[in-house]
VOROLUM-84288 format. One line per field, with one value per residue: residue number from 1; residue in one letter; x, y, z of N, C-alpha, C in turn. Coordinates in Angstrom, 2 decimals. Layout:
// residues N
resi NUM / ...
resn A / ...
nu X / ...
nv Y / ...
nw Z / ...
cau X / ...
cav Y / ...
caw Z / ...
cu X / ...
cv Y / ...
cw Z / ...
***
This chain:
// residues 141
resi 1 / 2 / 3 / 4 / 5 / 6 / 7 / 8 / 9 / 10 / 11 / 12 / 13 / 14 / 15 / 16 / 17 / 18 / 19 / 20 / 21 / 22 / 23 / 24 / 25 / 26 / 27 / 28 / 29 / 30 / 31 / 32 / 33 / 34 / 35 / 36 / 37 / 38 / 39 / 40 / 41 / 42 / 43 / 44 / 45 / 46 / 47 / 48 / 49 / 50 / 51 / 52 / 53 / 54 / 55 / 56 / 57 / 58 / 59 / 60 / 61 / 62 / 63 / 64 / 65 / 66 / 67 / 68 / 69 / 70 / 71 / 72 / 73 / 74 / 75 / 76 / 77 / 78 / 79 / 80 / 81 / 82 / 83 / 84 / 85 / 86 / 87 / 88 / 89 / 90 / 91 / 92 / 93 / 94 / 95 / 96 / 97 / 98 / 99 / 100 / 101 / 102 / 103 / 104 / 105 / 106 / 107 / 108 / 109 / 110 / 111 / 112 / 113 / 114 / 115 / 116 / 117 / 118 / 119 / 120 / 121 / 122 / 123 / 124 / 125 / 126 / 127 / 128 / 129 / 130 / 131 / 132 / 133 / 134 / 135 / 136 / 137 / 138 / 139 / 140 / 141
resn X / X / X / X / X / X / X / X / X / X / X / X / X / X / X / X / X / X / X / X / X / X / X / X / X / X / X / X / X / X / X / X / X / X / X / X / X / X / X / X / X / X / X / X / X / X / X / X / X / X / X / X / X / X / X / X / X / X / X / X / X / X / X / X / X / X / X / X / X / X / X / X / X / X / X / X / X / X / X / X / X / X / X / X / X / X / X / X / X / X / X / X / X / X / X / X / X / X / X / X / X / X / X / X / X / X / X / X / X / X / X / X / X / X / X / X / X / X / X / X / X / X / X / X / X / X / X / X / X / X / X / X / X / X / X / X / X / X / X / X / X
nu 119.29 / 121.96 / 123.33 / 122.09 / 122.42 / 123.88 / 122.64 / 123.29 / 123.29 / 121.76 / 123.33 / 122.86 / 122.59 / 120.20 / 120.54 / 117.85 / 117.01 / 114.94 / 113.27 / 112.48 / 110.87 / 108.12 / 107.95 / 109.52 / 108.17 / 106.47 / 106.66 / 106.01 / 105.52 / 107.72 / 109.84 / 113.01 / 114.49 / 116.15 / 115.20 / 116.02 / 117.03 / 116.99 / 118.22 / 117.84 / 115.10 / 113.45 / 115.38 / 118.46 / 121.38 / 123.34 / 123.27 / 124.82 / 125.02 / 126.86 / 126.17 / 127.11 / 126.04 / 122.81 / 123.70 / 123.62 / 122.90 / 123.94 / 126.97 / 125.68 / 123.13 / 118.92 / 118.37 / 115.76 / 115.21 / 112.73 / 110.73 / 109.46 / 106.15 / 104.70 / 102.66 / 100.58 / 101.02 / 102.87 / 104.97 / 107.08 / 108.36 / 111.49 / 114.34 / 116.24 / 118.71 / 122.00 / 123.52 / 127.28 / 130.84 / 131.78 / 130.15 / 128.47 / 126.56 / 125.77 / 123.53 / 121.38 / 120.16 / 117.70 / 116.28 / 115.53 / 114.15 / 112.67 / 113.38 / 113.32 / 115.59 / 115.24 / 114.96 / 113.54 / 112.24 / 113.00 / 111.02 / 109.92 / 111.48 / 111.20 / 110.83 / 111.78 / 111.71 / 113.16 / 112.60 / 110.87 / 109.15 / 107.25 / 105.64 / 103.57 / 102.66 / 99.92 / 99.67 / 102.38 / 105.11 / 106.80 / 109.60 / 109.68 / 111.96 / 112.39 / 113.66 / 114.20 / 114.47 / 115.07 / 117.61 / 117.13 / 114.67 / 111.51 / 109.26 / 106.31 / 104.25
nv 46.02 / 45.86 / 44.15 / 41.48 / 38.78 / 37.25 / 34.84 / 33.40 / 35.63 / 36.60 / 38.09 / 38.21 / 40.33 / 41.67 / 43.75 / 45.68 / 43.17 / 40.68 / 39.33 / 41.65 / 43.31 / 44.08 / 45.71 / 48.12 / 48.92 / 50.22 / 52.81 / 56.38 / 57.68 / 60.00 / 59.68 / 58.12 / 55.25 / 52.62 / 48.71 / 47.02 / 44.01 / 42.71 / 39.48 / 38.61 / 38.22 / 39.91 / 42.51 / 43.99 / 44.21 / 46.95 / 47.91 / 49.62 / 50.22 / 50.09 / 51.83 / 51.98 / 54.85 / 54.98 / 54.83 / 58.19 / 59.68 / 61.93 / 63.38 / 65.10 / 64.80 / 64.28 / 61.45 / 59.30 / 56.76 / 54.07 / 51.92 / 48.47 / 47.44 / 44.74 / 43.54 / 45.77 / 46.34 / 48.09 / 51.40 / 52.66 / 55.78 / 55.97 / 57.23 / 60.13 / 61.05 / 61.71 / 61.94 / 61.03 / 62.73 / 60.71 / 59.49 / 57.77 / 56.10 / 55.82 / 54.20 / 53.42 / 50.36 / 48.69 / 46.46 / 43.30 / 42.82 / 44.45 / 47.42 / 50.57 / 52.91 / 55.82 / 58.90 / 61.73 / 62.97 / 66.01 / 68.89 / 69.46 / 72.60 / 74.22 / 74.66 / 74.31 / 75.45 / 74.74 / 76.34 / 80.11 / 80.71 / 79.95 / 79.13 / 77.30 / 75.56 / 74.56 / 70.49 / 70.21 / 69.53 / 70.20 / 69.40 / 70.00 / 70.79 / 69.94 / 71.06 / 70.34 / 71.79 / 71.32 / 68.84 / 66.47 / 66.39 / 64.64 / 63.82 / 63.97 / 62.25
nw -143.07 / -142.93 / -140.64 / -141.52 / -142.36 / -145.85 / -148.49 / -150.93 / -153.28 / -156.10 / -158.43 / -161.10 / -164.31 / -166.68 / -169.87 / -171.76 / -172.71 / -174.81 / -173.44 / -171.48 / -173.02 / -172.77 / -170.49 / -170.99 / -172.89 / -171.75 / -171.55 / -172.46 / -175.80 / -175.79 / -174.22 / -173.91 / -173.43 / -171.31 / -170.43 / -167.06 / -165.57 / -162.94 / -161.51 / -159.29 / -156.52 / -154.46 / -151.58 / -152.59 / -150.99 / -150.28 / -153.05 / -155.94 / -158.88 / -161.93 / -165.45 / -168.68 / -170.55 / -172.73 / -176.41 / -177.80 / -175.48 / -173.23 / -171.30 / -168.55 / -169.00 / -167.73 / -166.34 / -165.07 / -163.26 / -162.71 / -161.33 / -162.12 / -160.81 / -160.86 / -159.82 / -160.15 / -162.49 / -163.55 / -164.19 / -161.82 / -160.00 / -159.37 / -158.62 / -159.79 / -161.95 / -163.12 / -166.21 / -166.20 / -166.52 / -167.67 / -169.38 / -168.13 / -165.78 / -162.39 / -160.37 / -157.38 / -156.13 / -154.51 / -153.99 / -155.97 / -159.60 / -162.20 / -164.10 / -165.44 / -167.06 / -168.05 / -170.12 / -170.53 / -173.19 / -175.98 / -177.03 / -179.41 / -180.59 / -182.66 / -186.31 / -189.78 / -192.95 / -195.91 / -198.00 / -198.40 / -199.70 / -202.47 / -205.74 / -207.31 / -210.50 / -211.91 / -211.84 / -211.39 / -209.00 / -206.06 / -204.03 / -200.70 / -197.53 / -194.27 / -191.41 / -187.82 / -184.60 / -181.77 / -182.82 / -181.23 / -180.88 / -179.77 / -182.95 / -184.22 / -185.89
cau 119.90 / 123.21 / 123.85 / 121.80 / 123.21 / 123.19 / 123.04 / 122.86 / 122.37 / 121.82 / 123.52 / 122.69 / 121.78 / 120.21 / 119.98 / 117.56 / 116.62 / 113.75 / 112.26 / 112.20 / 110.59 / 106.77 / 108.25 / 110.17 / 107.20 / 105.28 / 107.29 / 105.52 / 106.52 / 108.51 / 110.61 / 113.62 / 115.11 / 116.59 / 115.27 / 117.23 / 116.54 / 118.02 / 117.98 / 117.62 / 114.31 / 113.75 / 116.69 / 119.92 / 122.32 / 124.38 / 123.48 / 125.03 / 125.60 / 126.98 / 126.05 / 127.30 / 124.60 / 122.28 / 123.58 / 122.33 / 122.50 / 125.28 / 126.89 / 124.80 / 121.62 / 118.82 / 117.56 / 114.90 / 115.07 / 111.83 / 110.69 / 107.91 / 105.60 / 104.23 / 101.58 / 99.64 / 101.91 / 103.24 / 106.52 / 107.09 / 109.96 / 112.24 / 115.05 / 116.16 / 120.20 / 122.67 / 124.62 / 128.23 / 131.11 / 132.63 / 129.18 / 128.39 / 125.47 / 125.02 / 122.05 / 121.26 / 119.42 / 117.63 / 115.95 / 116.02 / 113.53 / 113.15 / 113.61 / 113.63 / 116.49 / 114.94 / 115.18 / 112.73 / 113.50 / 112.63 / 109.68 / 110.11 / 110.63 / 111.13 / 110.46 / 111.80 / 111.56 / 114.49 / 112.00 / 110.38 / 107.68 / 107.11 / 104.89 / 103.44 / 101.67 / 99.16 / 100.06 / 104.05 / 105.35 / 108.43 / 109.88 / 110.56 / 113.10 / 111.95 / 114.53 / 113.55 / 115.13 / 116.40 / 117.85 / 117.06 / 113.44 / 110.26 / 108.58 / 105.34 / 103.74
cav 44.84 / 45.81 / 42.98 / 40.25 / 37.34 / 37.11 / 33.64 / 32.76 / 36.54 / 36.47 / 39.29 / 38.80 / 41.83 / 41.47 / 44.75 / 45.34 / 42.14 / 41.08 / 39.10 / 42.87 / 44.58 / 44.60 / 47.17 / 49.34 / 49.46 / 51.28 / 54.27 / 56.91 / 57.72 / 61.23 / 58.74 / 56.77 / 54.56 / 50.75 / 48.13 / 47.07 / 43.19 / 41.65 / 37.96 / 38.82 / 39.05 / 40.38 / 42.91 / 43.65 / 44.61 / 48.13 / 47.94 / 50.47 / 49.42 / 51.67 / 51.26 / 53.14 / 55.62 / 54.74 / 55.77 / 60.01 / 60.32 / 62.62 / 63.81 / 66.14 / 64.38 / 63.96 / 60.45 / 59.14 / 55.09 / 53.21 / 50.03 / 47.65 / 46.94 / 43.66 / 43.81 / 46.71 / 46.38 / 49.80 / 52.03 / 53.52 / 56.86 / 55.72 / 58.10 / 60.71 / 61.14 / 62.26 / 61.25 / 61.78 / 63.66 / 59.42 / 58.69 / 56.46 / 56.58 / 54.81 / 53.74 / 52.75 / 49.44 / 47.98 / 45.20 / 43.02 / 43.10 / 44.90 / 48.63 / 51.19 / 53.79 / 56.44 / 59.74 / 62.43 / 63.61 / 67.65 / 68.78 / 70.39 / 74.32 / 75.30 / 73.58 / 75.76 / 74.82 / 75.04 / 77.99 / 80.73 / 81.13 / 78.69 / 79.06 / 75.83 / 75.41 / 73.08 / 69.75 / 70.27 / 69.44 / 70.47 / 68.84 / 71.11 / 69.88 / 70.60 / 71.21 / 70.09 / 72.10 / 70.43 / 68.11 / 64.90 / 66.18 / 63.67 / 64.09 / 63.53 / 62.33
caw -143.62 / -142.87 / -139.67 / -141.99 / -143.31 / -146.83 / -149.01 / -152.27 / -153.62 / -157.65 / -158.85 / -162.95 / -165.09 / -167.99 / -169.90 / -172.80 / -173.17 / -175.53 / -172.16 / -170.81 / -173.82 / -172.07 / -169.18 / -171.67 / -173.92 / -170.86 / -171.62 / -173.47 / -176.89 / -175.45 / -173.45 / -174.61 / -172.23 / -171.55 / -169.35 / -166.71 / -164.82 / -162.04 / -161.26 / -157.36 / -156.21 / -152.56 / -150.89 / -152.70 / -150.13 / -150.83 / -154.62 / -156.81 / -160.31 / -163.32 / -166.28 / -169.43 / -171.29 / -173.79 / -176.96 / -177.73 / -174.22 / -173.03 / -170.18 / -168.08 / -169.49 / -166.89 / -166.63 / -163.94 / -162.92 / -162.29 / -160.62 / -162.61 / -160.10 / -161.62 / -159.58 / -161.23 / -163.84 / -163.96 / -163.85 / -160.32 / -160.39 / -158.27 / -158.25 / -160.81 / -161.84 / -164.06 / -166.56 / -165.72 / -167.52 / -168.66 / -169.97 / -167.48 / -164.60 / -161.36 / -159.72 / -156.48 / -156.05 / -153.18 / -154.56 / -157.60 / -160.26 / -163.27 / -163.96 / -166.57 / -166.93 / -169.16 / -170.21 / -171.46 / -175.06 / -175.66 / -177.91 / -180.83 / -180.30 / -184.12 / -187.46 / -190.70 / -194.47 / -197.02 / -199.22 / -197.61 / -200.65 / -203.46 / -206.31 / -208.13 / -211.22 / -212.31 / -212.08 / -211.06 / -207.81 / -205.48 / -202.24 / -199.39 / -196.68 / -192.92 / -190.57 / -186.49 / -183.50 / -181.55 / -183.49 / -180.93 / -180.31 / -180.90 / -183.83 / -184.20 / -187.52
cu 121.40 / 123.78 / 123.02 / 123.09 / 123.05 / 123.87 / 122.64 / 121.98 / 123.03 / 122.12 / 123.45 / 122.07 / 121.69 / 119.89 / 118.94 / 117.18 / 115.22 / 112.81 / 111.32 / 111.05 / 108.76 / 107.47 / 109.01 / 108.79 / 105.88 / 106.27 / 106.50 / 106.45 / 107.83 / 109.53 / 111.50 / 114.73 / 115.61 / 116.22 / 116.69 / 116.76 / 117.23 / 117.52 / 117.42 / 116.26 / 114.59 / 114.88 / 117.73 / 120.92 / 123.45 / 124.34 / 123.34 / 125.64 / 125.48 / 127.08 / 126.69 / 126.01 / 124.36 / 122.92 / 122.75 / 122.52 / 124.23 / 125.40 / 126.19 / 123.50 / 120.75 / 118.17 / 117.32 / 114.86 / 113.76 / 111.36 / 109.62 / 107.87 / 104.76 / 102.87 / 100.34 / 100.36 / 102.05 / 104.42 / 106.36 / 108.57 / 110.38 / 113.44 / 115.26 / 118.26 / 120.62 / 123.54 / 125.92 / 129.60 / 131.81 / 131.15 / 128.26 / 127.05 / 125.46 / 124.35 / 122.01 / 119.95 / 118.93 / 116.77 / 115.27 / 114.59 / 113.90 / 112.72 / 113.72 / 114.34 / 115.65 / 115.32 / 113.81 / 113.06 / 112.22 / 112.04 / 110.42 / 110.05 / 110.58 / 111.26 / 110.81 / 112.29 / 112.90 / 114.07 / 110.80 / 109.07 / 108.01 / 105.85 / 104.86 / 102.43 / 101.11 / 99.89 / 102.15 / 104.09 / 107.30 / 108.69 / 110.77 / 111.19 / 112.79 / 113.45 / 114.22 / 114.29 / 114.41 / 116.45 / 117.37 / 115.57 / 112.61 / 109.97 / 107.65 / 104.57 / 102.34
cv 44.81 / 44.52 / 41.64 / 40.13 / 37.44 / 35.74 / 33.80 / 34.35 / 36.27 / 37.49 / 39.83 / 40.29 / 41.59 / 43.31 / 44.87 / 43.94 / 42.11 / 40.29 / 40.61 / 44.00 / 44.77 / 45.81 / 47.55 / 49.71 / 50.38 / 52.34 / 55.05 / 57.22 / 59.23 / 60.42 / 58.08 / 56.47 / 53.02 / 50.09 / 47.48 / 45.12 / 42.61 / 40.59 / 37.72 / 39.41 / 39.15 / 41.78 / 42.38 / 44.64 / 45.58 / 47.94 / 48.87 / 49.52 / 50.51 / 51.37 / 52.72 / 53.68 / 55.19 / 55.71 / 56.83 / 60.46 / 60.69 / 63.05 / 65.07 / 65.41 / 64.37 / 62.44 / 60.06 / 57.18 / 55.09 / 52.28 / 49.61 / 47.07 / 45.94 / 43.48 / 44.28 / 46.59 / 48.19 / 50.55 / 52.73 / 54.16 / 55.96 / 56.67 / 59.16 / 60.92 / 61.63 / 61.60 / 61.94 / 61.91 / 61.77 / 59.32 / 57.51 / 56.82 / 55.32 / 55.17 / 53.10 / 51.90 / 48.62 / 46.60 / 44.78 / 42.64 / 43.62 / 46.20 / 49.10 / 52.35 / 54.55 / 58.30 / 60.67 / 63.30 / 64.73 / 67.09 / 69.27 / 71.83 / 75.20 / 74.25 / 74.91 / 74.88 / 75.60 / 76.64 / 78.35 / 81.07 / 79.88 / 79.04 / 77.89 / 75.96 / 74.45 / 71.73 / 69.72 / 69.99 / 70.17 / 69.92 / 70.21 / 69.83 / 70.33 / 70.59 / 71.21 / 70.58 / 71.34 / 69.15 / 66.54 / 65.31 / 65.03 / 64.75 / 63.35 / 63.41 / 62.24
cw -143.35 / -141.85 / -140.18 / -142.85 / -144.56 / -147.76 / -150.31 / -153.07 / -155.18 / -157.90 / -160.68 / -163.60 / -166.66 / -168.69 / -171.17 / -173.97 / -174.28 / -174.20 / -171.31 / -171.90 / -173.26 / -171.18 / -170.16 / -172.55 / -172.48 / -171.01 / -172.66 / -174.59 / -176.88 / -174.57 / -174.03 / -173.15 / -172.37 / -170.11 / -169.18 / -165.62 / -163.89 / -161.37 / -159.72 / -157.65 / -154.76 / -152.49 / -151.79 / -151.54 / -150.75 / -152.52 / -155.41 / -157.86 / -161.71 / -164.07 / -167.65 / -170.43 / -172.62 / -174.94 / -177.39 / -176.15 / -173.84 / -171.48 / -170.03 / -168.18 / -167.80 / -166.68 / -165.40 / -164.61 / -162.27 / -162.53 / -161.82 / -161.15 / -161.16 / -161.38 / -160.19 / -161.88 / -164.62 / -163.61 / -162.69 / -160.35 / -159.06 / -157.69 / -159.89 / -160.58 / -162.91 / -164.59 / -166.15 / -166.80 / -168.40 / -168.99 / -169.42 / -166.40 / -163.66 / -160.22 / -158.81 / -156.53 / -154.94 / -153.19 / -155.85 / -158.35 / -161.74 / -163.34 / -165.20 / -166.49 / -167.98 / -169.53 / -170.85 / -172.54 / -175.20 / -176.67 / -178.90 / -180.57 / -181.84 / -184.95 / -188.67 / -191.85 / -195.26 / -198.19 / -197.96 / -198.34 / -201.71 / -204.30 / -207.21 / -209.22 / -211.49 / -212.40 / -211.75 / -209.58 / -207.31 / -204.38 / -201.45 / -198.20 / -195.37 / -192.09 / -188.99 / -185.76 / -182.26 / -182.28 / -182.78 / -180.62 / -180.77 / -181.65 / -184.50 / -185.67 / -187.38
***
């Protein structure tokens, strides 16, 4: 594409729209991410576009971009990147559609209660307090 012509290219971005929330909701629930849409369909010509990180998401993070194929109606990886040390990430784009920036959020590797023993008698109750390592893991109810 580099020696084409180009006319009338739409360069809108919607991010997180509620038009977009079908393709973000194909993310499993270990996933948090933001769609991403652009007004261009077909070929975007040299398209990098940086966007700043979902809040939680820090530099270093790793987050993987992919396409909705509308078609099958399904997320396709497209590339995988990093956040960088301003908070920011950009993504190369080669044509316009809609996309999901996401991230995969860690499991749970430890779970530990405020009492290490507890005795209850009839009829009495007590609340224990759980504590989740890592603090941003899912957690599954």
């Amino acid at each position: 594409m580099a020696n084409a012509q180009i006319a009338d290219l739409n360069l809108a971005l919607r991010v997180d729209s509620e038009k977009d929330a079908e393709v973000k909701n194909l993310l499993k629930a270990d996933q948090d991410g933001m769609a991403l849409s652009f007004a261009q369909q077909g070929q975007i010509p040299a398209g990098k576009v940086t966007l700043g990180a979902k809040a939680g998401w820090k530099a270093g993070d790793k987050v993987t971009l992919s396409y909705y194929n509308s078609q099958t109606k399904a997320l396709e990886k497209v590339q995988e990147y990093t956040v960088g040390e301003d908070g920011k990430i950009t993504v190369d784009i080669v044509k316009g559609g809609r996309y999901v920036l996401w991230k995969q959020l860690p499991t749970v590797t430890k779970v530990t209660l405020n009492k290490t023993s507890l005795t209850l008698n009839p009829g009495k109750s007590e609340k224990l307090t759980a504590t989740v390592l890592p603090a941003n893991a899912l957690i599954r109810m």
